[in-house]
N, C-alpha and C positions, 0 to 999 in steps of 0.2 A: 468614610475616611479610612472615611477603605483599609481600611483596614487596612509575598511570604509563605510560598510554594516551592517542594523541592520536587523535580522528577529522578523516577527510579532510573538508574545506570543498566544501558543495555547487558545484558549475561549470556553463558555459554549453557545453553542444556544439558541436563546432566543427568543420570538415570540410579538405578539401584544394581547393583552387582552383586549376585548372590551365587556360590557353589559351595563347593567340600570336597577333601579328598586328595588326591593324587593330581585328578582327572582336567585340576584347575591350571588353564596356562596365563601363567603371571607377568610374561610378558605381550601378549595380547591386546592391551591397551597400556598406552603410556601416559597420563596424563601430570604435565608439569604443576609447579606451585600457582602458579595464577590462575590457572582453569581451574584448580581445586579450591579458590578463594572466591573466584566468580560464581561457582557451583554452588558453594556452602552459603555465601550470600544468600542468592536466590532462594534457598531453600529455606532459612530462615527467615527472609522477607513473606515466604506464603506459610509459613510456622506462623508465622505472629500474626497475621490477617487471619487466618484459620483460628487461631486463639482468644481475636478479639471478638469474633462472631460469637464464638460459643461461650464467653465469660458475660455476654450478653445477656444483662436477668430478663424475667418475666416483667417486673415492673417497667424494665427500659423499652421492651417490646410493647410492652403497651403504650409507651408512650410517642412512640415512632407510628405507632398504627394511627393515636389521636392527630398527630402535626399530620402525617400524612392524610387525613380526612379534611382536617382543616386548612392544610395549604396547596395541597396538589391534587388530589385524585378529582376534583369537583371543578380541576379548570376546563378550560372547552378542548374537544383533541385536536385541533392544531396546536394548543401550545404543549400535549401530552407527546405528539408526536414528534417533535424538534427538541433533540437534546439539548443544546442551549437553553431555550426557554425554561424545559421542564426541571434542570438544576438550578436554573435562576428560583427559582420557586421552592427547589428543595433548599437554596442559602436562605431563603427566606424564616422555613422552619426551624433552620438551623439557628439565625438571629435571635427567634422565639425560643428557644431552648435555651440558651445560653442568657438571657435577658431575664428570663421570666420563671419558665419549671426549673432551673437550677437553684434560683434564688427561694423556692419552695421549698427545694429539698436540694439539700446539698450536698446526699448521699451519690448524686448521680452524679457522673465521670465530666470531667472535660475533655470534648473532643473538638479535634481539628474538624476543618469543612469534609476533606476527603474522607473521615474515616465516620464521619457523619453521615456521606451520600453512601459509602460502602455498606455501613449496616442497613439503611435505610433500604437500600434495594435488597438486600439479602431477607429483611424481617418481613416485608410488606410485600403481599403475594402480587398484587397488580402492578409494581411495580417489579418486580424478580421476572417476573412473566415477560417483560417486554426483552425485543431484540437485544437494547443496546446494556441492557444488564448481564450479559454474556461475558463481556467485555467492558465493563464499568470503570474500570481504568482509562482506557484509550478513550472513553467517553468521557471522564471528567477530563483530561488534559485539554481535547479540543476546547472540551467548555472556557477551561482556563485560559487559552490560545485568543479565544472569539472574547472573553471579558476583558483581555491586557489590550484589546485592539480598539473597545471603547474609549475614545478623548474625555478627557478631562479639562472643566474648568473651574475657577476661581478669583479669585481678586488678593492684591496686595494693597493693602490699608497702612496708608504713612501720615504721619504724625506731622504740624503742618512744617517743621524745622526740616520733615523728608530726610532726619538721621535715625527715625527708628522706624519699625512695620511691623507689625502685627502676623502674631504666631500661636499656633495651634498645637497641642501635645497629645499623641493619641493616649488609649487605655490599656492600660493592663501593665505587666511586666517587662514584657519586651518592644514595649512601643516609646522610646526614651528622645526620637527624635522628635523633632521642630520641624513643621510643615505651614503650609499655608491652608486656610480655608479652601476649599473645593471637594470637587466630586463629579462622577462620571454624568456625561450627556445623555437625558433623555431622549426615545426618538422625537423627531419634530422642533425638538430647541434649537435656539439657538445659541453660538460662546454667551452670550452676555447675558442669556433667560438663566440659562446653565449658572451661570456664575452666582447670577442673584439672590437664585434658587439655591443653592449649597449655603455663598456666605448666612445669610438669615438663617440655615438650619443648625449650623456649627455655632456662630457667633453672636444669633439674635439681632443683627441689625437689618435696615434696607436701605442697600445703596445703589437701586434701580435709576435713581434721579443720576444719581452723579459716576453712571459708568459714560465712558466717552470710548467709542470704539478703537481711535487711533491708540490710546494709550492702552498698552499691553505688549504681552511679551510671550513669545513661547517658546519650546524646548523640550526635548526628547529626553524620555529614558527607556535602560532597558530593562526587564522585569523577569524572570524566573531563570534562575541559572541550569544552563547547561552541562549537564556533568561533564561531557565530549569537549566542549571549549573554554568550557571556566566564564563564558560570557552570557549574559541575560540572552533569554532566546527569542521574547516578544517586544517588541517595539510600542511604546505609548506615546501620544501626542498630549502637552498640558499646556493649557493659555491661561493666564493671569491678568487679568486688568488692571491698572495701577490705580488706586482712589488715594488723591491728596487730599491732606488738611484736617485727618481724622481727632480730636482732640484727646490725649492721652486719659482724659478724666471720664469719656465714655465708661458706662457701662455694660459689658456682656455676658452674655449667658446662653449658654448653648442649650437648643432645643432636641439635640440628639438626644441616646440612651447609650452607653458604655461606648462611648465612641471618641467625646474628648475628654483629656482629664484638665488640660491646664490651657488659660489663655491670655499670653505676654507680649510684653515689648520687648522688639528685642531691635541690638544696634545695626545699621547697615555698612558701617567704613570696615565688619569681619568679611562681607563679600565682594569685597575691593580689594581685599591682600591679595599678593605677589600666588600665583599657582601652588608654588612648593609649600607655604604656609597656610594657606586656604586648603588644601588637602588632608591637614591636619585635623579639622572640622566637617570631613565627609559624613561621621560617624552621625554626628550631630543635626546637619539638616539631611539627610540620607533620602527623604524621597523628591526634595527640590533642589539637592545641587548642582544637579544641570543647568537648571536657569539662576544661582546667584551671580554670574559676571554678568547675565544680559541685564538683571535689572538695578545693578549698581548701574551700571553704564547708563539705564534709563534716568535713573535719579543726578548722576551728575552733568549729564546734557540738563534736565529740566532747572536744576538748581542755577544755573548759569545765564540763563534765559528769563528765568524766574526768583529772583534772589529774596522776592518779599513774601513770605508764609502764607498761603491762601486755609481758609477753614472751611470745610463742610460739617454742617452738622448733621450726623444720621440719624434714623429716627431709629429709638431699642426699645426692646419689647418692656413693660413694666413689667420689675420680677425683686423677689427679694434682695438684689443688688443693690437696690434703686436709692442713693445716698450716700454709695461708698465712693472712694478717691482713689479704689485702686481696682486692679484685676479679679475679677470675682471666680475663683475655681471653683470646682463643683463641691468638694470637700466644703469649702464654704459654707456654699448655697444650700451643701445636707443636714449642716449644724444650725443654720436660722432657720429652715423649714423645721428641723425638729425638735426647735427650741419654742416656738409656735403655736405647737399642739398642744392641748391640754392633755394631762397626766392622765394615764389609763391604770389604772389597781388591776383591772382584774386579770386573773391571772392565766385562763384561756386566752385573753389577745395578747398577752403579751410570749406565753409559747408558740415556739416554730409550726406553720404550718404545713404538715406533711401533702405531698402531691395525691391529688386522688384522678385516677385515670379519666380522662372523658369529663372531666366534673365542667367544663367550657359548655355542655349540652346540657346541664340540668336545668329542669324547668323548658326545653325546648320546645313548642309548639309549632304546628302548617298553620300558617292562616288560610283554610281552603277556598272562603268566600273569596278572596283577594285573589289564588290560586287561579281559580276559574274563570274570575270576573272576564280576562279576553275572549274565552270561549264560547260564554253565553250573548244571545241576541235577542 
């Protein structure tokens, strides 16, 4: 859920100008106020890459060395050789960082993806070594280009009155808007495996039984702004299947990790207001409001056709929810899990556990017998 990319703004190159003396002619070069701000830009943009490199401790280095052992360097070289692949692999590591060793140690930084892959190629010599780490910029953007061109799908889950649906909250600080369940297509899926597959992983239901292909809905947007146009520069395909009859007493729980925070009812007659007024609420559903007029429009054709409530009941995962009457957030879900536990005294598990490099390998062994077993006859 994907989780909000900005690319750098083209610049003028610009050099260092050094004399003394007499001997300097000052008319020589002229350069106005805008080529000295696009200059000075640029210069500070590789000022601060250059800074982040080298503020890079020993401890972060090593840990860039471990993800990199454990998520990339051991895949097969077709997917080493194809940048796309091979970054899909380094967001992987990156997932693990951010999920897992930061929660260990919370001394290490937050970084973005890109500034993730940047140091990763700079720290990790097999990975610095290759061509497209030369230019690891233009290599992550393509990457970005080829991920915004993966489809998307999902399901809209309505309530069986078909005046509320079912909404999603990403994580973190600046993820405040309302989406729908979904998520990028695997190769080989199809819309509605795709669909299935995301809603049960955000939501915890399966509504494999009750997707009907004709009902759905799709709609474009555009994704990474253009500094040059001011307009998204990738185009994304998102399909939605529509599931009536969901009963608002379900309960859900998300099987992700830091991915959803919150999961609501919410009304549909806001995506039925007049243009001027529905713009007002862009902020709010920001990565589905392309498709709110098509799927009002879906819901009051069906309503009209359909005037008597149909129910589906889905089947949800059993989870600490299991007896409540309302929307289960995760916050919830972290205070009866750890209300559940028995009381720990001692006072080693109850201090932070510090990260220790590599510690994923201790105790590691080859099973040689197993190793070999193909080989021998």
């Amino acid at each position: 859920m994907a989780k909000k990319k900005k690319a750098a703004a083209d610049g003028v190159d610009g050099g260092d100008a050094t004399g003394g003396g007499d001997d300097v002619d000052t008319g020589a070069i002229e350069l106005n106020a805008a080529d000295v701000a696009v200059t000075s830009k640029k210069a500070q943009k590789k000022a601060a890459k250059e800074a982040q490199i080298k503020n890079v401790s020993g401890k972060q280095s090593e840990v860039y060395m471990e993800l990199a052992a454990r998520f990339v360097l051991n895949a097969p070289p077709e997917e080493l050789a194809d940048g796309n692949r091979l970054l899909f692999l380094v967001e992987q590591a990156h997932w693990y960082y951010e999920d897992f060793i930061r929660e260990k140690d919370a001394s290490l930084p937050v970084l973005k993806l890109r500034a993730f892959v940047t140091n990763m190629f700079e720290i990790v010599p097999q990975l610095k070594s290759m061509a497209m780490a030369k230019d690891i910029s233009t290599t992550y953007d393509k990457f970005l280009a080829y991920k915004f061109s993966i489809p998307t799908c999902g399901a809209v889950l309505l309530n069986p009155a078909m005046d509320k649906c079912l909404m999603v909250r990403g994580w973190g600080s600046n993820s405040k808007s309302l989406g729908f369940p979904k998520g990028k297509m695997d190769a080989g899926e199809t819309e509605s495996e795709c669909a299935a597959r995301e809603v049960e992983e955000e939501i915890g239901v399966n509504i494999r039984d009750f997707i009907v292909e004709e009902d759905k809905v799709h709609f474009y947007r555009k994704l990474g702004k253009d500094m040059n146009t001011a307009q998204g520069k990738w185009t994304q395909k998102n399909t939605l299947f529509i599931i009536q009859g969901i009963s608002e007493e379900t309960k859900f729980l998300t099987h992700t990790r830091k991915e959803i925070s919150d999961i609501v009812w919410n009304p549909i007659w806001i995506f039925d207001l007049p243009d001027g007024e529905l713009h007002k609420y862009r902020g709010k559903y920001a990565s589905c409001f392309p498709g709110l007029k098509a799927i009002a429009a879906w819901v009051k054709k069906k309503q009209s056709k359909q005037p008597k409530p149909r129910m589906n009941n889905v089947i949800a995962a059993q989870s600490p929810a299991a007896g409540r009457g309302k929307t289960m957030t995760l916050e919830d879900l972290e205070q009866e899990i750890m209300a559940s536990l028995d009381d720990v005294s001692d006072d080693e598990n109850d201090a932070a556990i510090a990260y220790e490099p590599f510690s994923a390998l201790n105790n590691f062994t080859f099973n040689h017998s197993a190793i070999m077993q193909p080989f021998l006859r």
